[in-house]
C-alpha positions as CSV (number, residue, x, y, z in Angstrom):
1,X,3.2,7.8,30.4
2,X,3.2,10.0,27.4
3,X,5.2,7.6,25.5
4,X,2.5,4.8,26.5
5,X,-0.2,6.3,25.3
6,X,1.3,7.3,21.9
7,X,2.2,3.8,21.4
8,X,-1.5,2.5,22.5
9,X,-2.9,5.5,20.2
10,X,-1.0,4.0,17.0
11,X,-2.0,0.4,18.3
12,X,-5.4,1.0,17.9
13,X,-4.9,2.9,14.5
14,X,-3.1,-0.1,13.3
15,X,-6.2,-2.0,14.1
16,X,-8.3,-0.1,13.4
17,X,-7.0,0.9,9.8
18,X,-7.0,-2.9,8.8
19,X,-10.5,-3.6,10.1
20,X,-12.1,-1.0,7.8
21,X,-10.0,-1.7,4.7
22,X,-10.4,-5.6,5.6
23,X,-14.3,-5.0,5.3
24,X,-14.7,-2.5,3.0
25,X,-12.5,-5.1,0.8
26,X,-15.1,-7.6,1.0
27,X,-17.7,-5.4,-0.9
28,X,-16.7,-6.9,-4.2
29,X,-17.6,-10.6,-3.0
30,X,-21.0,-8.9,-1.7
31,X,-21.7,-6.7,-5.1
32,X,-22.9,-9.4,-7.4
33,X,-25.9,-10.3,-5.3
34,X,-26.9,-7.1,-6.0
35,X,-26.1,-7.0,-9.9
36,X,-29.8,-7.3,-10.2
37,X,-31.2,-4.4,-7.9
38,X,-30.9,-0.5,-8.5
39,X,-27.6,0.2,-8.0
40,X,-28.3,4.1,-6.8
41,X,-31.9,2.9,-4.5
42,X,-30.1,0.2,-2.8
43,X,-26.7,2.3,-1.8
44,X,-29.2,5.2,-0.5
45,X,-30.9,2.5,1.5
46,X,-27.9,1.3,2.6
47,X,-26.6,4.4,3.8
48,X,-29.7,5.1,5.2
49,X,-29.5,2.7,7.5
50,X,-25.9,3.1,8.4
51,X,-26.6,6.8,9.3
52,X,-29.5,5.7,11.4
53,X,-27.5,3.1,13.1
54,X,-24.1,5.7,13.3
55,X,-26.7,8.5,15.1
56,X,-27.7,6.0,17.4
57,X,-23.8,5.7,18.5
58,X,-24.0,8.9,18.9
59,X,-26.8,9.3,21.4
60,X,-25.7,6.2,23.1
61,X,-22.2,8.0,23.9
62,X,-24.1,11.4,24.4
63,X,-22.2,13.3,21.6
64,X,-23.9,16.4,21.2
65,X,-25.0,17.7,17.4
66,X,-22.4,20.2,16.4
67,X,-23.3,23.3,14.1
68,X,-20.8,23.2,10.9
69,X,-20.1,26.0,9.1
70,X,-20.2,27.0,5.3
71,X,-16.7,25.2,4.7
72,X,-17.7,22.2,7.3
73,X,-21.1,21.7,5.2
74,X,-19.0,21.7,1.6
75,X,-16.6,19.3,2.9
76,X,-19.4,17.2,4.0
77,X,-21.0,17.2,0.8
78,X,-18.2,16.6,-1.1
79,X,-17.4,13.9,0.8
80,X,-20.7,11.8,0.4
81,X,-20.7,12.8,-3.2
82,X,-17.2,11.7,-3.8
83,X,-15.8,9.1,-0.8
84,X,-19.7,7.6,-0.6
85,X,-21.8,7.7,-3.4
86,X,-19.7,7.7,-6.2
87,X,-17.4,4.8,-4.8
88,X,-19.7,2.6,-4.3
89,X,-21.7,3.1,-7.4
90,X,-17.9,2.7,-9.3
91,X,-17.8,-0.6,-7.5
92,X,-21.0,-2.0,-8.4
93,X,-21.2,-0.9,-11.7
94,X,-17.4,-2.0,-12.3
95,X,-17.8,-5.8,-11.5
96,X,-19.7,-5.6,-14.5
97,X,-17.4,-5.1,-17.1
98,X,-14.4,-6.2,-14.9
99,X,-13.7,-9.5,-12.6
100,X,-13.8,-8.3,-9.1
101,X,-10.3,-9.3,-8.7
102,X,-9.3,-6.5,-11.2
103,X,-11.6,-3.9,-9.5
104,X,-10.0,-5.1,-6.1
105,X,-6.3,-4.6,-7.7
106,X,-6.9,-1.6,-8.8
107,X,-8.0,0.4,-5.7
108,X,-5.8,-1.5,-3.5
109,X,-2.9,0.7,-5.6
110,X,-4.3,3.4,-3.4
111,X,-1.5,3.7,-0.7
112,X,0.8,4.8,-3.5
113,X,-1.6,7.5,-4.2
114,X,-1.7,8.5,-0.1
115,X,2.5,8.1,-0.1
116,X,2.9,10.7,-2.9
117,X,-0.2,12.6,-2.4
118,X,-0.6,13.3,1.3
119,X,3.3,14.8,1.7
120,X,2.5,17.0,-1.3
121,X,-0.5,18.3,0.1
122,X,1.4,19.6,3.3
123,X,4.8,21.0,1.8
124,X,6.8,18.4,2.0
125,X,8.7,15.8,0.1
126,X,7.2,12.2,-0.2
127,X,9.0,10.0,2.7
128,X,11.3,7.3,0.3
129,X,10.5,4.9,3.1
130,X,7.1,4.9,2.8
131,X,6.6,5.1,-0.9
132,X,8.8,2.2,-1.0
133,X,6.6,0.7,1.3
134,X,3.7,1.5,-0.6
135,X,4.9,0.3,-3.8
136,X,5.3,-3.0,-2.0
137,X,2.1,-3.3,-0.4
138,X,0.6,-2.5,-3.6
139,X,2.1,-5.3,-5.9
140,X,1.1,-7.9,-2.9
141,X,-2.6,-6.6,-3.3
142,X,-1.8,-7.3,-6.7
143,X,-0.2,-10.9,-6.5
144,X,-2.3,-11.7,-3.8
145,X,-6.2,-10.6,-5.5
146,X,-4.7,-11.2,-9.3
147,X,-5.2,-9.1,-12.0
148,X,-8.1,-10.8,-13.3
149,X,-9.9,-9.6,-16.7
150,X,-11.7,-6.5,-17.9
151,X,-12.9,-4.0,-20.1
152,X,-11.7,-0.4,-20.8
153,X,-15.4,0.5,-19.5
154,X,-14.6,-1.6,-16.5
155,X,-11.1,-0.4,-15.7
156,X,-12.2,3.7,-16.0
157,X,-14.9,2.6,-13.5
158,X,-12.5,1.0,-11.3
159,X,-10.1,4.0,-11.5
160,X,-13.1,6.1,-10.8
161,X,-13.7,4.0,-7.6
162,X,-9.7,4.7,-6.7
163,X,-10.9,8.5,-7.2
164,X,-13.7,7.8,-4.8
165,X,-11.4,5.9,-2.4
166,X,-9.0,9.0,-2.1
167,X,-11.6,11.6,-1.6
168,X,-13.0,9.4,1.0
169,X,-9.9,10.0,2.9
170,X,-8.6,13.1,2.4
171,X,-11.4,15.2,2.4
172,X,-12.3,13.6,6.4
173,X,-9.3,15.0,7.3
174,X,-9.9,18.6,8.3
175,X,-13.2,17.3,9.4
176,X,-12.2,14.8,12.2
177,X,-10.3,17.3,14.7
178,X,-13.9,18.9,15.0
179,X,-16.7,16.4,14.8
180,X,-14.6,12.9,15.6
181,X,-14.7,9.7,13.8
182,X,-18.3,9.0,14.6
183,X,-20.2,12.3,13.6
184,X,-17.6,12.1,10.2
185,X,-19.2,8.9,9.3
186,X,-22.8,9.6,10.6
187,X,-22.8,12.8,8.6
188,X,-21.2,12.1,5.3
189,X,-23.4,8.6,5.5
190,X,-26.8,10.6,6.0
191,X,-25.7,13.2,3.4
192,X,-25.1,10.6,0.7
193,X,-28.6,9.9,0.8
194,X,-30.4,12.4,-0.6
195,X,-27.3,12.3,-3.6
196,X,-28.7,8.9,-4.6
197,X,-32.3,9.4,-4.2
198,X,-31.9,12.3,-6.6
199,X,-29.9,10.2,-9.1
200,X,-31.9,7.2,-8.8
201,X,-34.9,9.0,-9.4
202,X,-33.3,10.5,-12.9
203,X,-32.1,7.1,-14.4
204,X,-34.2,4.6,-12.9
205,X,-37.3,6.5,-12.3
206,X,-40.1,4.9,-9.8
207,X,-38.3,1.8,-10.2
208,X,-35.2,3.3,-7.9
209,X,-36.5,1.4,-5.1
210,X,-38.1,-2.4,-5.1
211,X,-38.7,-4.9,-2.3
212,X,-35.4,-7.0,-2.5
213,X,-34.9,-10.1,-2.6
214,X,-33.5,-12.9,0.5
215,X,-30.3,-12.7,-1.4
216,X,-30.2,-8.9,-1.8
217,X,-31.6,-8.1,1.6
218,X,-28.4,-9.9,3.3
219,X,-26.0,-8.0,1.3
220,X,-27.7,-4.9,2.1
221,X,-27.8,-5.3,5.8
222,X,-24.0,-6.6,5.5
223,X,-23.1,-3.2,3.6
224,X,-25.2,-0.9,5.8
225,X,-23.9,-2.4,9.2
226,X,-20.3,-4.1,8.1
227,X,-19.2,-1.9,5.5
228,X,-20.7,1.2,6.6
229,X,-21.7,2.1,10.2
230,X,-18.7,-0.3,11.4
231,X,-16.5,0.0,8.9
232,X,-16.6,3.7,8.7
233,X,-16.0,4.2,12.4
234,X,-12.8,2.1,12.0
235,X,-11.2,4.2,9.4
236,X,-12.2,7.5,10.6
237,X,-11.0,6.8,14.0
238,X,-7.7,5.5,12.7
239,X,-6.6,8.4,10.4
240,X,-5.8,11.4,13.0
241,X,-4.1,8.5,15.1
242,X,-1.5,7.1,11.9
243,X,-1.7,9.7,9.4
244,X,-3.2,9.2,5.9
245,X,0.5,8.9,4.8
246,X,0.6,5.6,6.7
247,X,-3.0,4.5,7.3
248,X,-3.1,4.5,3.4
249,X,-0.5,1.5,3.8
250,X,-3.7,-0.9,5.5
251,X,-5.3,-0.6,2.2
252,X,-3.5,-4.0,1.7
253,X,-5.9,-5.4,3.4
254,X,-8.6,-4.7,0.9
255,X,-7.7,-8.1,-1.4
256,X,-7.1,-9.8,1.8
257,X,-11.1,-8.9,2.7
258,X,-12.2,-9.6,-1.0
259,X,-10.5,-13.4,-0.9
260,X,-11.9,-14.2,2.3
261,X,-15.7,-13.6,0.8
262,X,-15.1,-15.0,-1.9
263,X,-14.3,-18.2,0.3
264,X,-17.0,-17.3,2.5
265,X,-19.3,-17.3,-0.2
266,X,-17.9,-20.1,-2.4
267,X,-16.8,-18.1,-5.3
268,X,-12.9,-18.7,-4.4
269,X,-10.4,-20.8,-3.3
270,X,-6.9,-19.2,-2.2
271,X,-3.8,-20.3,-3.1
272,X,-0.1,-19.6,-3.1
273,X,-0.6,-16.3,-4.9
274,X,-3.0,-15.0,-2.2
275,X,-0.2,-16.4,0.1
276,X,2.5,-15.1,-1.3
277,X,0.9,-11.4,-1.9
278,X,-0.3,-11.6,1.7
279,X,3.5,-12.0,3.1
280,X,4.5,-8.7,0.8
281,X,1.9,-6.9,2.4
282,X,2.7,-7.5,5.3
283,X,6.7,-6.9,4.7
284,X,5.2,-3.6,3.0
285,X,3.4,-3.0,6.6
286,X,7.0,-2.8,8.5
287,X,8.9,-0.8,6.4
288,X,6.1,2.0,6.0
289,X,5.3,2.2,9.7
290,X,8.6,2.6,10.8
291,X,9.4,6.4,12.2
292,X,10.6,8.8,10.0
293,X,12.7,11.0,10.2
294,X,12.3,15.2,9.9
295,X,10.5,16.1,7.1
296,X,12.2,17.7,4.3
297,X,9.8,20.6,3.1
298,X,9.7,20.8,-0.9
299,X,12.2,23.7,-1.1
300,X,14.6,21.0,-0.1
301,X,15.8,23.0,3.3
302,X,15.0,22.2,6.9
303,X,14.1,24.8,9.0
304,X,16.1,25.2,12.1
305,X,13.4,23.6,14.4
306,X,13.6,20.4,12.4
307,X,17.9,20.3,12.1
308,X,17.6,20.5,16.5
């Protein structure tokens, strides 16, 4: 029974991880339409709205409000500041000195970051299986989203929104065992208000917030229920189940969600690239999520639990 539920635990992980990264992918097919409104008032609005809707979970599952403490709160902050606000300000303000395919290629390198990184972070030596796996999963985001064209302005940015990517995952972690996957992304959405308002307000002045447009409206709706309240949930429900180590892997997907809004929306037609970078994600998929075996700490010796 044990073994059952592990396996339907990592099932819905799986899924899970590759419907957030599939639809936070899509954000650079939505970020154009809103080239033309203030970048820091319309991602406060559209956290805004994903907190309120996120909250309303919440209540609706009859999750109580949990008191956080110094540490908690810090975490929490950082984590809107660096996973929330800052990404998505990197993203918009990247597709305009890059082509989103370039932005896209860039933070899809991310599981390379989580196959090295994560390991580290706990003592341990990388798993060679995994970074292999990552490697591969990163050059099919590449083949299959292109590299596109940009400027040094425009790559920093994107790197910046890699940064942003990274934090948005590992500083979750020691939040999630506490709060769960819900009150993670209510909080951190709610707290990355404020952040923006305050920003907004020192570079665009009173003209932070402005009706928007048709055009605008719809992609702040999409980003606020999609791409946030939805999106969020996904992710943060998924990490404690596969590990950042492995969920990392799913940010393959993130090309895979750009090209589909770009057909969506009529900026894009795939071809055999996409095709051919979609089947080395997915070969990248089943070498990384195959078990591993005992961890090798970085001293290089096994302790005598792991050798039994």
């Amino acid at each position: 029974m044990t073994f059952i539920r592990d396996k339907a635990d990592r099932r819905r992980g799986m899924i899970g991880a590759a419907t957030a990264m599939f639809c936070v992918g899509t954000l650079t097919g939505v970020s154009p339409a809103l080239h033309g409104y203030p970048v820091y008032g319309g991602q406060a609005v559209r956290y805004a709205v994903g907190a309120v809707l996120l909250f309303a979970v919440a209540r609706a599952r009859r999750l109580p409000p949990v008191r956080l403490n110094r540490r908690e709160i810090l975490l929490v902050a950082l984590l809107a500041l660096v996973g929330l606000a800052a990404f998505n300000v990197f993203i918009v303000e990247s597709t305009r000195y890059a082509d989103p395919a370039m932005v896209g290629t860039i933070v899809a390198t991310v599981p390379i970051v989580f196959a090295v990184a994560t390991p580290l972070m706990e003592g341990r030596r990388p798993t060679p299986h995994v970074v292999v796996a990552a490697v591969v999963v990163a050059t099919g985001a590449a083949v299959t989203i292109g590299l596109g064209g940009a400027t040094l302005v425009g790559v920093l940015l994107a790197l910046g929104a890699l940064g942003g990517e990274v934090g948005f995952s590992l500083l979750a972690i020691p939040l999630l065992p506490k709060l769960g996957a819900i009150r993670v992304a209510a909080y951190s959405a709610a707290a990355a208000v404020p952040l923006l308002l305050v920003a907004g307000a020192v570079v665009d002045g009173p003209r932070m917030l402005r009706m928007p447009t048709a055009s605008e409206a719809a992609a702040l709706a999409y980003l606020a229920v999609v791409v946030t309240a939805f999106a969020f949930f996904c992710w943060y429900d998924a990490l404690p189940r596969l590990g950042a180590e492995r969920a990392g892997l799913f940010s393959g997907f993130l090309p895979l969600g750009t090209i589909v809004a770009a057909v969506v929306l009529g900026t894009g037609h795939p071809g055999w690239p996409e095709f051919a970078g979609a089947a080395l994600v997915v070969v990248g998929l089943l070498v990384g999520l195959q078990p591993a075996g005992p961890s090798v700490p970085l001293t290089g010796r096994q302790t005598a639990e792991q050798r039994e």
